[in-house]
C-alpha positions as CSV (number, residue, x, y, z in Angstrom):
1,X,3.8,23.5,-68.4
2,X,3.2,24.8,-65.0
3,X,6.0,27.5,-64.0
4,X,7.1,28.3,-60.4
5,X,5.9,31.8,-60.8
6,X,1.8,30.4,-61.6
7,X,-0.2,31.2,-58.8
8,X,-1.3,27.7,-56.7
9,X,-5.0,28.4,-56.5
10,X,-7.0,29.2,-59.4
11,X,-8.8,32.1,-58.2
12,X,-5.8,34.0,-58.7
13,X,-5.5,34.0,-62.2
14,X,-7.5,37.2,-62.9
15,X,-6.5,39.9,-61.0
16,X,-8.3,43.4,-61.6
17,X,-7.5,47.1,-60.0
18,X,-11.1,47.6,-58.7
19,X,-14.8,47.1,-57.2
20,X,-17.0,44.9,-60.0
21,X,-18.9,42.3,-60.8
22,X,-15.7,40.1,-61.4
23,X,-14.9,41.4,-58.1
24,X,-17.5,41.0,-55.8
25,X,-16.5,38.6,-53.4
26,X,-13.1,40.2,-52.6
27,X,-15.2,43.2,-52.2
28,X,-17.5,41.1,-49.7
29,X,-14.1,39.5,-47.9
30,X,-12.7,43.4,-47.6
31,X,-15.9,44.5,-46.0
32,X,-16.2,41.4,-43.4
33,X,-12.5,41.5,-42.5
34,X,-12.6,44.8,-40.7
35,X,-15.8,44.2,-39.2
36,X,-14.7,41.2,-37.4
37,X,-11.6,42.7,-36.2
38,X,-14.1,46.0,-35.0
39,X,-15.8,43.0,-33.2
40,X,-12.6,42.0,-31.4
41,X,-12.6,44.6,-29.4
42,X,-15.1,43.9,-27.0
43,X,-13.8,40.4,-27.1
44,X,-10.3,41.6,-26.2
45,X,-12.0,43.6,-22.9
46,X,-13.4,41.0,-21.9
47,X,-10.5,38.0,-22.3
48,X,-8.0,41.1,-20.7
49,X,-10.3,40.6,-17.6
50,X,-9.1,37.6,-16.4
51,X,-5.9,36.5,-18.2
52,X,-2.2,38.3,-19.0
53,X,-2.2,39.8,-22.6
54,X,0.5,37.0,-23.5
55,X,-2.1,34.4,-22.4
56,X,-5.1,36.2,-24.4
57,X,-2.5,36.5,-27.3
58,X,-1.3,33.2,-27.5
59,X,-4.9,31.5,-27.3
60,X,-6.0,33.2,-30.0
61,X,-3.5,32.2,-31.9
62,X,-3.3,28.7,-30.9
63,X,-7.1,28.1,-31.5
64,X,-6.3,29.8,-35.1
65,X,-3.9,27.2,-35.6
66,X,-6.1,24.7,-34.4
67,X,-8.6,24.9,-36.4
68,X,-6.4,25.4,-39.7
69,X,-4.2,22.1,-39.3
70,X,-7.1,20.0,-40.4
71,X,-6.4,22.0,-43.8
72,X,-2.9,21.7,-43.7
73,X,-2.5,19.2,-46.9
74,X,-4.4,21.6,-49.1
75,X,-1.6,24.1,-48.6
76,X,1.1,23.3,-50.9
77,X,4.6,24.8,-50.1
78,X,5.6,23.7,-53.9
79,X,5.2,27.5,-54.5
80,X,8.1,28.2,-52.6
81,X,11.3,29.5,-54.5
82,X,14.6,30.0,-53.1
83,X,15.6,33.2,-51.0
84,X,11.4,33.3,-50.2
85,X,12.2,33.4,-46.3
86,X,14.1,36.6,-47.0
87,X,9.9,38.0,-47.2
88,X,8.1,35.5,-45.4
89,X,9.9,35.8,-42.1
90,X,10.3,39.7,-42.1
91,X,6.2,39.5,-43.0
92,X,5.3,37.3,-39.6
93,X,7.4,39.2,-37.6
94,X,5.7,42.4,-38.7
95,X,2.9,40.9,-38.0
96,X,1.5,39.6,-36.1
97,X,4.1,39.1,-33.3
98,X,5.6,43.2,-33.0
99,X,2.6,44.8,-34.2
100,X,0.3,43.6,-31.3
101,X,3.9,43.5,-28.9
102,X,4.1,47.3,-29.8
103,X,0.3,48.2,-29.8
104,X,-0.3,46.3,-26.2
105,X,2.3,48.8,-25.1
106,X,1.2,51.7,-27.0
107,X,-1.9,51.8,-25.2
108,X,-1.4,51.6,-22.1
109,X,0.5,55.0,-22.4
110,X,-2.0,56.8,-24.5
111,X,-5.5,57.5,-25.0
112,X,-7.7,55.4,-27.5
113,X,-8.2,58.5,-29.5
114,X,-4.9,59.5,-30.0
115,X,-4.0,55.5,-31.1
116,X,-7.0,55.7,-33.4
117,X,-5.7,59.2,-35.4
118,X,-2.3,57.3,-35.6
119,X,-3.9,54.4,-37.0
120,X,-5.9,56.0,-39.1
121,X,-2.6,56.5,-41.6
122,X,-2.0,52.8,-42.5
123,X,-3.6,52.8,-45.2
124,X,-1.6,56.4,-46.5
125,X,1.1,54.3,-45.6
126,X,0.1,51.2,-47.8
127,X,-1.0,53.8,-50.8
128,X,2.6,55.0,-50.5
129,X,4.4,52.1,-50.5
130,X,2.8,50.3,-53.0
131,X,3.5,53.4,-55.2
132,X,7.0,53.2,-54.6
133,X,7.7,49.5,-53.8
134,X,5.2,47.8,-55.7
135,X,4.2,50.6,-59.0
136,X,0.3,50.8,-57.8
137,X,-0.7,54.2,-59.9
138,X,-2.7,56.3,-57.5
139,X,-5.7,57.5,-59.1
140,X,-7.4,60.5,-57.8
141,X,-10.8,58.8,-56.6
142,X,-8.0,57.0,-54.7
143,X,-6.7,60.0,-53.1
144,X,-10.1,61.5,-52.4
145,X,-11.5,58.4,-50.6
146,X,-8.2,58.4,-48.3
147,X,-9.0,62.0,-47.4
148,X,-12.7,61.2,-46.6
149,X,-11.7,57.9,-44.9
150,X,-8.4,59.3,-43.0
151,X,-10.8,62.7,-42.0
152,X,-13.9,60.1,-40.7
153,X,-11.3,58.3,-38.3
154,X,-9.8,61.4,-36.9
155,X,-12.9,63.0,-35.7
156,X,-14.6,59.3,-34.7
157,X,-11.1,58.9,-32.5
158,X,-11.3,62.1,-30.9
159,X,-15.2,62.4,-30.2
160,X,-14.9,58.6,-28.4
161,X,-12.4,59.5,-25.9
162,X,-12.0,63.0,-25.5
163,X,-11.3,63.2,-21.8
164,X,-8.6,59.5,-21.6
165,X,-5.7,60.4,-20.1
166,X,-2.2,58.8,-21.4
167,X,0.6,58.2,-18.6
168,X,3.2,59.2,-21.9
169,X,1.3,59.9,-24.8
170,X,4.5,61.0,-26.6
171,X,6.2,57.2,-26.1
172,X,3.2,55.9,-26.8
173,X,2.2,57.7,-30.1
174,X,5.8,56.7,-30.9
175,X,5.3,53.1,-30.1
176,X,1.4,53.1,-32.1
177,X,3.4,54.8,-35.4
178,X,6.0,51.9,-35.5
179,X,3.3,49.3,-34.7
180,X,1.3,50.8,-37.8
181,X,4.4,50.5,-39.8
182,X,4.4,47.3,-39.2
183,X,1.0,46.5,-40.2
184,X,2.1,48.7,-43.2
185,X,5.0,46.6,-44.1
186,X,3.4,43.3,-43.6
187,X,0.5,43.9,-45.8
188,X,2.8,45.0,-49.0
189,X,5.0,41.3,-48.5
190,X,1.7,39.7,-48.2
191,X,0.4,41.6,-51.5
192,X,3.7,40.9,-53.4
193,X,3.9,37.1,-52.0
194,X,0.3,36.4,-53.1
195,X,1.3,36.5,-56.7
196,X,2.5,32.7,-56.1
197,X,1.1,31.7,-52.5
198,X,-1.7,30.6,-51.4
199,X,-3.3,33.6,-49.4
200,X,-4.4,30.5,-46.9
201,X,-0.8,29.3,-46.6
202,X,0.6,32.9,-45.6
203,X,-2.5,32.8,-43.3
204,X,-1.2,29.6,-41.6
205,X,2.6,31.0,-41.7
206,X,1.1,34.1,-39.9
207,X,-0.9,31.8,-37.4
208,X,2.3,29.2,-36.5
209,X,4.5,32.3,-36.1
210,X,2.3,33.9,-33.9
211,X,1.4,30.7,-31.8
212,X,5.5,30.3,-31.2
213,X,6.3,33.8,-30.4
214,X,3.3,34.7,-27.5
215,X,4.3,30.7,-26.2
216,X,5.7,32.2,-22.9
217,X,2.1,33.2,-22.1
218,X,1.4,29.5,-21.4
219,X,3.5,30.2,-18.5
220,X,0.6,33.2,-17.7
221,X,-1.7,30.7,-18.2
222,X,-0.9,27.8,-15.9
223,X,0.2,30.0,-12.7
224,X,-3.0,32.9,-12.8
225,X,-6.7,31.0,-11.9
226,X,-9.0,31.5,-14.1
227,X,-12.8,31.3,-14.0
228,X,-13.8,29.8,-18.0
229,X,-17.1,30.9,-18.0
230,X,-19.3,30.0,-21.2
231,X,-18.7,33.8,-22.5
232,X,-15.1,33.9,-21.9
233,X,-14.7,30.8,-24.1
234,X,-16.7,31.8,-26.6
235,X,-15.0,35.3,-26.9
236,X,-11.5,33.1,-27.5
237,X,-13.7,31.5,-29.8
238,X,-14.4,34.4,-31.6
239,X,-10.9,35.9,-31.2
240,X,-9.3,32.7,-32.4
241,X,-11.3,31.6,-35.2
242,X,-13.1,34.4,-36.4
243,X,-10.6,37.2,-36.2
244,X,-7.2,35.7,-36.2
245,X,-7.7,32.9,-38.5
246,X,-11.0,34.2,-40.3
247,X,-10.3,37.9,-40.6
248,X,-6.8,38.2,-41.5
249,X,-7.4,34.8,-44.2
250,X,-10.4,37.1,-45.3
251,X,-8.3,40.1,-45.9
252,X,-5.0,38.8,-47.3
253,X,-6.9,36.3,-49.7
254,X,-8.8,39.8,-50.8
255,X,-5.4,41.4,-51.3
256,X,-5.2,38.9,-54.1
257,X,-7.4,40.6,-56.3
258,X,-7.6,44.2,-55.5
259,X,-4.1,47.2,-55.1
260,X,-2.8,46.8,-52.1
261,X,-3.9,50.6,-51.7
262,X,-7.3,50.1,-52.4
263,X,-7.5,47.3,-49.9
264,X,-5.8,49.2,-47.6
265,X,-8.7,51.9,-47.3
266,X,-10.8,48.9,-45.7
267,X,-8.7,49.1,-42.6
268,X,-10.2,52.5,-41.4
269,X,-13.9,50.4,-41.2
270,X,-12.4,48.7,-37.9
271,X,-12.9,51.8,-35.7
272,X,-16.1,52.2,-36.9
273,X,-17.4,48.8,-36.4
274,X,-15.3,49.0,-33.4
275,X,-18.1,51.9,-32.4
276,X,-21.1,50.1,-33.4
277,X,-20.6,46.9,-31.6
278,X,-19.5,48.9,-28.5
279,X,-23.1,50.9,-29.1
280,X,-25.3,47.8,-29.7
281,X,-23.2,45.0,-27.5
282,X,-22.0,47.2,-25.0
283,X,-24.1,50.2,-24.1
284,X,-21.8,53.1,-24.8
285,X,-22.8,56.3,-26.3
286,X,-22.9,57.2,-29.4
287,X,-22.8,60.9,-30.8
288,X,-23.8,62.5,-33.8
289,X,-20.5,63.5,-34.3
290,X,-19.5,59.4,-34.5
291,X,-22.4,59.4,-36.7
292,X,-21.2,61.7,-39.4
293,X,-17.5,60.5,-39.1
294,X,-18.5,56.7,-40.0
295,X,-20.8,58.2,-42.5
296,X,-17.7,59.9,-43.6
297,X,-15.0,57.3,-43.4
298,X,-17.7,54.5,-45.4
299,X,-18.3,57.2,-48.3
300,X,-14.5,57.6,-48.2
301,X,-14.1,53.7,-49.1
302,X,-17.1,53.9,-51.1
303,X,-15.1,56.5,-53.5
304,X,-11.7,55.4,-53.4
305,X,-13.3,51.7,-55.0
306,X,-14.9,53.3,-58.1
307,X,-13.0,53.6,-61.5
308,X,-10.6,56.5,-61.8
């Protein structure tokens, strides 16, 4: 007989602690996730061109929601037991609606750099709370490939924008920390709700949530003109399908199978893919000091996957 506490989707019946054969396609999902959200950022500069961040925020999200409603049968809320909105509705409103309300603000009073060092420490954060909240052991491979990882983003940050000036880079530090908390917090409710949800499902919860709270950008939308060329619709698109539906369905159905601390060391791969597609999409530079830092913050995931 089925229980309440039996997963809904088969491939979360085996759950194992690292990188393997058994493995592989987590693996693959942690690898693409940060890419695509390294990807958004030339999409974000571009949509930020011609509509209010509310606007950009809510059409992503509405597209996400979009294109998941088609699958909205296949996602079971049988799963859910009582008291379960005590962790689902602190996880949505982590993230995404006052992680990106707290990040928008963030940078528009500090330098790239600086927001990158910050974020660098989510997934020391995660590691941490998944010690204490959720009894991950921390191996010492896992340690050593935070160092590497958390060392490759700090120098990558600081060699990208090393002459940005911040209006008040103390409030905004501030604001970046408690928008990585977030991002912290929602990713330990997502790994201890995926034990019995669909990955999918919290997907969609995160999607809906996110469409309702950046609605009053609608309002954006219908008083400022804007031109839709055939790139700006493509970069929603890609912002809306891709990242906020693909990568974050990617990531948290990944979180399934591997520690939340172990996943967590993916994250710091968005600032360097964040650097490459800037390089080839974009034209800006790239150092050899950006070189060695990605170099650096790869081996540093690399590491922390292996067997302690």
């Amino acid at each position: 007989m089925t229980t309440p506490s039996t997963p809904r989707h088969p491939l979360i019946k085996n759950h194992t602690c690292g990188i393997g054969p058994k493995t592989i396609l987590p693996f693959v999902a942690l690898v693409c996730a940060p890419l695509l959200w390294g990807g958004s950022f030339s999409a974000m500069r571009l949509a930020l061109r011609s509509l209010n961040p509310w606007s950009v925020m809510w059409l992503r999200m509405a597209i996400a929601l979009a294109l998941i409603l088609p699958f909205s049968r296949r996602l079971s809320l049988t799963c859910y037991q009582k008291g379960d909105w005590r962790m689902l509705l602190p996880m949505v409103f982590f993230q995404p609606c006052l992680y990106f309300v707290l990040e928008s603000h963030a940078l528009q009073l500090t330098t790239s750099s600086q927001a990158g060092v910050i974020a660098a420490f989510v997934p020391l954060m995660v590691a941490l709370g998944a010690f204490l909240v959720l009894g991950e052991p921390l191996g010492k491979r896992t340690l050593i490939g935070l160092f590497l990882s958390v060392t490759g983003v700090v120098f990558l940050s600081i060699e990208g924008d090393a002459t940005g000036q911040a209006a008040n880079p103390l409030v905004g530090n501030i604001l970046e920390l408690l928008a990585m908390a977030c991002s912290a917090m929602n990713f330990l409710i997502v790994k201890r709700l995926c034990d019995r949800y669909n990955p999918w499902l919290l997907t969609a919860f995160q999607v809906l949530a996110g469409a309702l709270f950046f609605s009053p950008g609608l309002f954006f939308l219908v008083r400022d003109t804007v031109a839709w060329t055939p790139r700006l619709i493509l970069s929603f698109l890609f912002l809306g399908g891709l990242v906020s539906l693909g990568a974050f369905g990617l990531y948290n159905w990944a979180m399934s199978f591997v520690p939340a601390s172990k996943a967590a060391i993916f994250i710091n791969m968005v600032p360097v893919a964040a650097v490459i597609f800037g390089w080839t999409l974009l034209g800006e530079s790239l150092s050899v000091v950006q070189c060695v830092s990605a170099v650096g913050v790869i081996l540093g995931v690399a590491v922390s996957q292996s067997a302690d």
